[in-house]
TORKOL-4160 file (C-alpha; in steps of 0.2 Angstrom, whole numbers, padded with zeros to 4 digits, m for minus):
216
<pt num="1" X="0618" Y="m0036" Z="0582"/>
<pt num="2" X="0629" Y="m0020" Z="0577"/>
<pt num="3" X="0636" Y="m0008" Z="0588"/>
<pt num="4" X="0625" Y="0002" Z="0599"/>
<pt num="5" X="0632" Y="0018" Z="0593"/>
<pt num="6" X="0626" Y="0017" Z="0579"/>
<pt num="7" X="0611" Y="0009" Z="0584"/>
<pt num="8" X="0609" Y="0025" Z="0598"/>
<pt num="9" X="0608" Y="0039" Z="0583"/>
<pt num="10" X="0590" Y="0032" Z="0579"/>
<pt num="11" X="0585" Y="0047" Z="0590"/>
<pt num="12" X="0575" Y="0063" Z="0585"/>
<pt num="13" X="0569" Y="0070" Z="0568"/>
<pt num="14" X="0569" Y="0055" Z="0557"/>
<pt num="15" X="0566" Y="0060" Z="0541"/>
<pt num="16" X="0557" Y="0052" Z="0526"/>
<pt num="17" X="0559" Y="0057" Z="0509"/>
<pt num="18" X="0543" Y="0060" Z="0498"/>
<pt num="19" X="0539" Y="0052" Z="0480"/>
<pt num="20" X="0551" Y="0066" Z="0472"/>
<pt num="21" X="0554" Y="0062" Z="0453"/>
<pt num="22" X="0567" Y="0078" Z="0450"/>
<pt num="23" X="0584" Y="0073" Z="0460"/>
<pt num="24" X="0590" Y="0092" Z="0461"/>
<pt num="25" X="0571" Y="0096" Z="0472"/>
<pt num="26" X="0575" Y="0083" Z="0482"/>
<pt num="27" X="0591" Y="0087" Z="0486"/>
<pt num="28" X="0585" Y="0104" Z="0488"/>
<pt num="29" X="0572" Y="0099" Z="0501"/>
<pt num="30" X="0584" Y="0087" Z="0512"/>
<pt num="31" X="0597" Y="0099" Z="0514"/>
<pt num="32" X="0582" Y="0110" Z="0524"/>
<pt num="33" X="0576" Y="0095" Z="0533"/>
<pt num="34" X="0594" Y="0093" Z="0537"/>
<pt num="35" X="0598" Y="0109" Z="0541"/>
<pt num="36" X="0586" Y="0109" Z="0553"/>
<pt num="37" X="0592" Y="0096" Z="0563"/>
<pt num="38" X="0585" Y="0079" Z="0558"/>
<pt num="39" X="0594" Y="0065" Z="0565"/>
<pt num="40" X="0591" Y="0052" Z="0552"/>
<pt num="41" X="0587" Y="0051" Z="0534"/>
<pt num="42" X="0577" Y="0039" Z="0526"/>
<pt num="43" X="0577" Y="0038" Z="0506"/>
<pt num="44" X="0559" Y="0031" Z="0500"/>
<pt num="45" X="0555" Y="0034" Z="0482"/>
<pt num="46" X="0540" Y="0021" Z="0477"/>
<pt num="47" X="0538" Y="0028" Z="0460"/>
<pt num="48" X="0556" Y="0028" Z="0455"/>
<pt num="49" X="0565" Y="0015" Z="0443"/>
<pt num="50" X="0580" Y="0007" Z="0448"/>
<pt num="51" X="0591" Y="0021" Z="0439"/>
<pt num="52" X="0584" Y="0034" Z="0446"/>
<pt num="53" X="0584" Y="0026" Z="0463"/>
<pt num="54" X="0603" Y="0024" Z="0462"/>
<pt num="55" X="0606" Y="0040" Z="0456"/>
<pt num="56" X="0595" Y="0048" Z="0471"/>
<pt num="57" X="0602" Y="0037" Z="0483"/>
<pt num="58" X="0620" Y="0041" Z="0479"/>
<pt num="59" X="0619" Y="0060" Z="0481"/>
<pt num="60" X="0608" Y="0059" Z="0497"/>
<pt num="61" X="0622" Y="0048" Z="0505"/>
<pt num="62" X="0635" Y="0063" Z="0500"/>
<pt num="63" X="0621" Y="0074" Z="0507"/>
<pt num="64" X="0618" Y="0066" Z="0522"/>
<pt num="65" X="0639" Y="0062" Z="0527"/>
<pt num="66" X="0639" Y="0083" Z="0525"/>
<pt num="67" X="0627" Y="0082" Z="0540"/>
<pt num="68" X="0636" Y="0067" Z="0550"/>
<pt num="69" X="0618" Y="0059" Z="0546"/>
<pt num="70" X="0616" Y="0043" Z="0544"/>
<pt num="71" X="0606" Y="0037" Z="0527"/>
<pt num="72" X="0595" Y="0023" Z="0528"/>
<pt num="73" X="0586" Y="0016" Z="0512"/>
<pt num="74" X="0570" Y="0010" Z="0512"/>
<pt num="75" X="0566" Y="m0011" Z="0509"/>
<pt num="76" X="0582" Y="m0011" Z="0498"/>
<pt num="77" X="0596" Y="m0020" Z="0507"/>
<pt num="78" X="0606" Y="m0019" Z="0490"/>
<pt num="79" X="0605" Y="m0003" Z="0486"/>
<pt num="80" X="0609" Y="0002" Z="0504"/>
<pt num="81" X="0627" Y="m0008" Z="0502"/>
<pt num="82" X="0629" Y="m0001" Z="0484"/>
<pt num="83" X="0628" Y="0017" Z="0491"/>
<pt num="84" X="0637" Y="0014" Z="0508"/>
<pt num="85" X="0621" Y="0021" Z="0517"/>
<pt num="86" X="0619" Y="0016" Z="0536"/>
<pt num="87" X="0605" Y="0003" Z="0536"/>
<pt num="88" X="0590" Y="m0001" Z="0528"/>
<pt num="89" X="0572" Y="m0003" Z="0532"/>
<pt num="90" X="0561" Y="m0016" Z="0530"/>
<pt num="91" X="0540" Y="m0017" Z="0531"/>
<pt num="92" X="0531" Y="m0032" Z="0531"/>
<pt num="93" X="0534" Y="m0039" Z="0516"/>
<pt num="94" X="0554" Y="m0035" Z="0512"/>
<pt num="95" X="0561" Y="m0052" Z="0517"/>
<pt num="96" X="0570" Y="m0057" Z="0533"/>
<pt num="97" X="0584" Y="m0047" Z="0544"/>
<pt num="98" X="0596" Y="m0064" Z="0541"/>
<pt num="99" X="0594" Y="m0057" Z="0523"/>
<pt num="100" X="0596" Y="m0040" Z="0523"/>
<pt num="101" X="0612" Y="m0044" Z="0536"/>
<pt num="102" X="0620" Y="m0057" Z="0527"/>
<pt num="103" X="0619" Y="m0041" Z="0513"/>
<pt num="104" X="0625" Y="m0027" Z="0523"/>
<pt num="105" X="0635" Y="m0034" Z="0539"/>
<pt num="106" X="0635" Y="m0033" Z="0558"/>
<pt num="107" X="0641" Y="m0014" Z="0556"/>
<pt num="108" X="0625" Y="m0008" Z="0547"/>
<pt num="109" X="0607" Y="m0003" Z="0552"/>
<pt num="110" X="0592" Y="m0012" Z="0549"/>
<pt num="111" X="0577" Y="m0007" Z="0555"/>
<pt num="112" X="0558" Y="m0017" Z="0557"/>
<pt num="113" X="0541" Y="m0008" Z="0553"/>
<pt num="114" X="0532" Y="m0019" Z="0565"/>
<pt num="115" X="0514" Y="m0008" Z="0564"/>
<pt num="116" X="0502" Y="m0012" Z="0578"/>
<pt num="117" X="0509" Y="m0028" Z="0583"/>
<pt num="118" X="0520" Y="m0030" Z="0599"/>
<pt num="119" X="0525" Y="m0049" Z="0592"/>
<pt num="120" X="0532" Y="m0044" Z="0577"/>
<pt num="121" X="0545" Y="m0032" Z="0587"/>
<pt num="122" X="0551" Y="m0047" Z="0598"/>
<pt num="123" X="0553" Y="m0058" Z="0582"/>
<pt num="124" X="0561" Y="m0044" Z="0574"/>
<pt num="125" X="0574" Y="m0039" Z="0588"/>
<pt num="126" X="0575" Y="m0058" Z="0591"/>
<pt num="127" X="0582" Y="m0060" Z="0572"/>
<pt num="128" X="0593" Y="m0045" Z="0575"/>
<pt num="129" X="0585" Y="m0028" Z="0572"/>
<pt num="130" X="0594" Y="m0012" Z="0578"/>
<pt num="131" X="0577" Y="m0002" Z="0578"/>
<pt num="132" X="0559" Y="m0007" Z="0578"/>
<pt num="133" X="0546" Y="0007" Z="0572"/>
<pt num="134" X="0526" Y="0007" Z="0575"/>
<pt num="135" X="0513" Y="0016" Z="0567"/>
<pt num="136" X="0503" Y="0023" Z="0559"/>
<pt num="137" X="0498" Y="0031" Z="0576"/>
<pt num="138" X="0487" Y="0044" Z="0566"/>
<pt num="139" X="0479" Y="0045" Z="0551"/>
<pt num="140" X="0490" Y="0047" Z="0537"/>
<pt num="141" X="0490" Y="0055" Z="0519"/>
<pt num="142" X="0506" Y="0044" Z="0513"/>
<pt num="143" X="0496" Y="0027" Z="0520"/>
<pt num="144" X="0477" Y="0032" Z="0521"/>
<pt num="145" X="0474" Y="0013" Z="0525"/>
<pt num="146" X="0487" Y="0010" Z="0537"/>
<pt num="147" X="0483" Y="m0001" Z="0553"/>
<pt num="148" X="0483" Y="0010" Z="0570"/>
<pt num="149" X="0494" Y="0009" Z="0583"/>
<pt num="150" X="0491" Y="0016" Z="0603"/>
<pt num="151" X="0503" Y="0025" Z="0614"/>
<pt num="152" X="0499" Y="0011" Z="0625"/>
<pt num="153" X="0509" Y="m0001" Z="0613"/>
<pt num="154" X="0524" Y="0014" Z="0616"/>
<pt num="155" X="0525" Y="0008" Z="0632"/>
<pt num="156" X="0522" Y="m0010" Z="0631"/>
<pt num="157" X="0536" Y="m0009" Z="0619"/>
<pt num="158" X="0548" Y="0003" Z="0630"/>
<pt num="159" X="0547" Y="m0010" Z="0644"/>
<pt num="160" X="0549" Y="m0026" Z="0634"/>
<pt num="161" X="0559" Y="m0021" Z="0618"/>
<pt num="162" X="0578" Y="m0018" Z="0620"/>
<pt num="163" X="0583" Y="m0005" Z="0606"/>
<pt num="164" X="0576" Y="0012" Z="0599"/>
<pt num="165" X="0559" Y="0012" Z="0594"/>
<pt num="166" X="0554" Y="0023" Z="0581"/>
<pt num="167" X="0535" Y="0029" Z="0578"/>
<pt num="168" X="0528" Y="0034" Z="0561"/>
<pt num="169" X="0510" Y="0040" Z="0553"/>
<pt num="170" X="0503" Y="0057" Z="0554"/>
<pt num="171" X="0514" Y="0064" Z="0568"/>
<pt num="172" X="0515" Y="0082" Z="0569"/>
<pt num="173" X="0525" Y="0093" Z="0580"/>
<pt num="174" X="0507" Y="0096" Z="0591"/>
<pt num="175" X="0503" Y="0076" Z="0594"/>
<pt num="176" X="0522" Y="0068" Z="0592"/>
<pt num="177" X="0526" Y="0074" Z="0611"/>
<pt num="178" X="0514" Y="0060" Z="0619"/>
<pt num="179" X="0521" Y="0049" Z="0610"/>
<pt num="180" X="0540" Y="0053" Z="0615"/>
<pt num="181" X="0529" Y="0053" Z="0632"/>
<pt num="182" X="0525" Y="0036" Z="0630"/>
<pt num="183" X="0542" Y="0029" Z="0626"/>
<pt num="184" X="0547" Y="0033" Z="0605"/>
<pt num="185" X="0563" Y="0039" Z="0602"/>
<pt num="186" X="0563" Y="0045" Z="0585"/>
<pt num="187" X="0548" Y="0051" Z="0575"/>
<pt num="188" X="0546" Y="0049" Z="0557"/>
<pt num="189" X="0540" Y="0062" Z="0548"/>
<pt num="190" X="0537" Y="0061" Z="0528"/>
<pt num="191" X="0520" Y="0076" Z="0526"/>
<pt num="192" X="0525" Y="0088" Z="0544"/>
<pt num="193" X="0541" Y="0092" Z="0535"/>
<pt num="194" X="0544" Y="0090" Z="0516"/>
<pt num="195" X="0528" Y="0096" Z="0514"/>
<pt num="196" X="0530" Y="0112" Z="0526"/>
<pt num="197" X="0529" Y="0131" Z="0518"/>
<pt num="198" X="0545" Y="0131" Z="0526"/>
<pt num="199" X="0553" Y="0114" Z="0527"/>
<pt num="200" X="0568" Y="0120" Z="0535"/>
<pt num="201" X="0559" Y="0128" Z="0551"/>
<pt num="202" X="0546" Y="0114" Z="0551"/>
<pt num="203" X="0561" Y="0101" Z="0553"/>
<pt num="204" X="0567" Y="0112" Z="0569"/>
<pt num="205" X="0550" Y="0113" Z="0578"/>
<pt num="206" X="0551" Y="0095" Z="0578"/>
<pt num="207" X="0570" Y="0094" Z="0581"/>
<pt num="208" X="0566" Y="0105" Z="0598"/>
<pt num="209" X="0555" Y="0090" Z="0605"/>
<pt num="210" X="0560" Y="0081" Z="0619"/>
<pt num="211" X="0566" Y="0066" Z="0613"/>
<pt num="212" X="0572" Y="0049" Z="0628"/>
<pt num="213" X="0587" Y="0044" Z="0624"/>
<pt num="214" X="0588" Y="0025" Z="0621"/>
<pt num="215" X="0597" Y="0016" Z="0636"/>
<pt num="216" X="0602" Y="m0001" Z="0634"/>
């Protein structure tokens, strides 16, 4: 298990990146998201080979050390230690936390999507995950065919499950406060922010939530 400070900044806007082919717009559209106060950044590019992935993921971690953010990579625990990012994160199908760690170390992030199952959190936490996330909660336009996930799991979760819990899928700033209500410490947001008229105040509005600290 890594430090719990690092493990506490999984706390607030937690930001996505979008399928973003040009590395110059992306860049352009995290430093908005940035500047408007997300906590934690998440580099996801599905559509992107290897080379492009590196290259992305290089100058978001420059990017995101400007902002004292950390960078989390999305299911590549390789890429994640090339670039020096924070942690990765792993769905269902990206191999064990005793992997990813014996990649990374104890000092990094890794994180669990665990979806609408309770089970997979305490197995997850049990092999060493710093965060756990559940979702989708709503219906999504990145994941049209995502599983649900209640508020009530929230809280099943926030009594159960010792570290920060981290919910995702079609949360906007107007439904993402009942599920801070019901226990989530971080929201992830890909849709509500990067693909905002104006990114940069979108990313406040959610910024200005109220969002529980995890306690240990």
């Amino acid at each position: 298990m890594m430090s719990h400070s690092l493990s506490a900044r999984i706390n607030g806007l937690y930001a996505i990146t979008p399928d973003e082919q040009n590395t110059a717009d992306l860049l352009y559209k995290v430093r908005l998201v940035l500047s408007g106060g997300a906590r934690v950044l998440q580099y996801r590019n599905k559509t992107a080979g290897a080379a492009l992935r590196l290259e992305q993921a290089s100058a978001l971690r420059d990017l995101t050390h400007e902002f004292s953010v950390p960078l989390v990579i999305n299911d590549d625990a390789v890429l994640a230690q090339q670039v020096g990012a924070e942690g990765v994160h792993l769905g269902g199908e990206d191999g064990s936390v005793a992997a990813a760690r014996a990649v990374l170390g104890k000092a990094k992030l890794i994180g669990v999507s665990c979806y609408n199952r309770a089970a997979l959190a305490h197995e997850a936490v049990q092999q060493g995950a710093d965060y756990v996330a559940f979702g989708s909660f709503f219906a999504s336009t990145v994941k049209p065919d995502a599983v649900l996930a209640s508020p009530d799991l929230l809280r099943q979760a926030r009594r159960e499950i010792g570290v920060p819990l981290v919910a995702i899928g079609g949360i906007t700033v107007g439904n993402g406060a009942q599920l801070l209500e019901a226990g989530a410490n971080a929201l992830a947001v890909i849709s509500a922010v990067f693909s905002a008229a104006d990114i940069q105040n979108a990313a406040r509005q959610f910024s200005n939530l109220n969002y529980p600290k995890f306690v240990r």
